[in-house]
C-alpha positions, 0 to 999 in steps of 0.5 A: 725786882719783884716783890712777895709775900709768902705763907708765914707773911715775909716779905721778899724781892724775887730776883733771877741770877745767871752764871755763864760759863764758857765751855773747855775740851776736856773738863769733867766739871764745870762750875758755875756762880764762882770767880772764874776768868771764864765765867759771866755772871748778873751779881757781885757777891762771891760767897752766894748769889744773894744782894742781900746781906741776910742770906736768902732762899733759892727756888728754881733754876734752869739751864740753856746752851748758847754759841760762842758769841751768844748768837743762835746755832747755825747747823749746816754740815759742816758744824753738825758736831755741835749738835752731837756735843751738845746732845752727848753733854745733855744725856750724860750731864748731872747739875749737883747743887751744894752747900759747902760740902754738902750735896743738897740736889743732884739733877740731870741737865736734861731736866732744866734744859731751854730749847736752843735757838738753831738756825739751819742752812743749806751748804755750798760743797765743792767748787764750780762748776761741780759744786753741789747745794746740800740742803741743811741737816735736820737735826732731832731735837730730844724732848725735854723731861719737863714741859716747863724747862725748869726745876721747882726743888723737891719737898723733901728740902722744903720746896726751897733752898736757904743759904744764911750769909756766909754759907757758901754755893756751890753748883757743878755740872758733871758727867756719867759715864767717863763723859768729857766736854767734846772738842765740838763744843768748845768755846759754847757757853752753858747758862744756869739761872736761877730764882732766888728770894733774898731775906729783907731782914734778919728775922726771915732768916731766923723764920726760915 
């Protein structure tokens, strides 16, 4: 863990937490960084993402899409639905970062989306001696809205979100239009990760 200082000199360790979740046909939202059975995640408190006891300060997050077992995306004909799921939750998704109740952030999935690792693979089609190679479709990948692949949070709420101890996060993913998670993409799994900045001590709390 790093650590910094930052302009009011604080003392912080600069930790990076992720919460994986496994994608289900069907769902509207998805959570992430709760106690689900579907869910892994790099932390142990179940109130807010940060080891320490004073609360702390959320600064960056992004998102990746990975397959069933973590490995790359192998396209071929056969799994091109993938793509198409993946490209439909993207354009449709909104992250919506909250506190209790309270909508803090609402950022489109695209903005914080990491390029995905595809492997692409041509396709034996049929059976010999009339079987047929079909070269690997290509798919188009869509550009991202930040050249960084992540999200510094707005001025607005201060460049930084803060959580005292028991203040409760919630990060949903959510889609517009009526969109659901396709039947493609079921069993994916969705990362998000974020960059937080846990209080060494209750008086950073109190300076926040």
């Amino acid at each position: 863990m790093a650590k910094l200082i930052d302009k009011k000199g604080r003392v912080y360790t600069k930790e990076s937490v992720y919460s994986n979740v496994k994608l289900e046909t069907g769902k509207t939202i998805v959570s992430f960084f709760k106690k689900l059975v579907n869910e892994d995640k790099n932390y142990s408190n179940e109130t807010n993402v940060f080891s320490s006891s004073h609360g702390g300060a959320i600064s960056k997050m992004k998102a990746g899409f990975f397959d069933t077992d973590y490995s790359s995306l192998v396209v071929a004909q056969s799994t091109i639905g993938k793509i198409k799921g993946i490209s439909k939750l993207r354009n449709a998704g909104i992250v919506e970062f909250k506190r209790g109740k309270d909508l803090l952030v609402a950022v489109p999935l695209a903005k914080i989306l990491q390029p995905m690792p595809i492997l692409l693979i041509s396709e034996l089609i049929g059976t010999a001696p009339n079987a047929e190679r079909v070269p690997a479709p290509v798919p188009v990948l869509n550009e991202s809205l930040n050249e960084k692949f992540e999200y510094d949070f707005p001025k607005h709420v201060g460049n930084e979100l803060y959580f005292n101890p028991k203040e409760q996060l919630d990060v949903e993913l959510v889609f517009l239009g009526g969109v659901t998670i396709p039947t493609e993409v079921n069993g994916m799994i969705l990362s998000i990760e974020l960059e937080v900045k846990p209080f060494s001590t209750a008086a950073n709390r109190k300076a926040a």
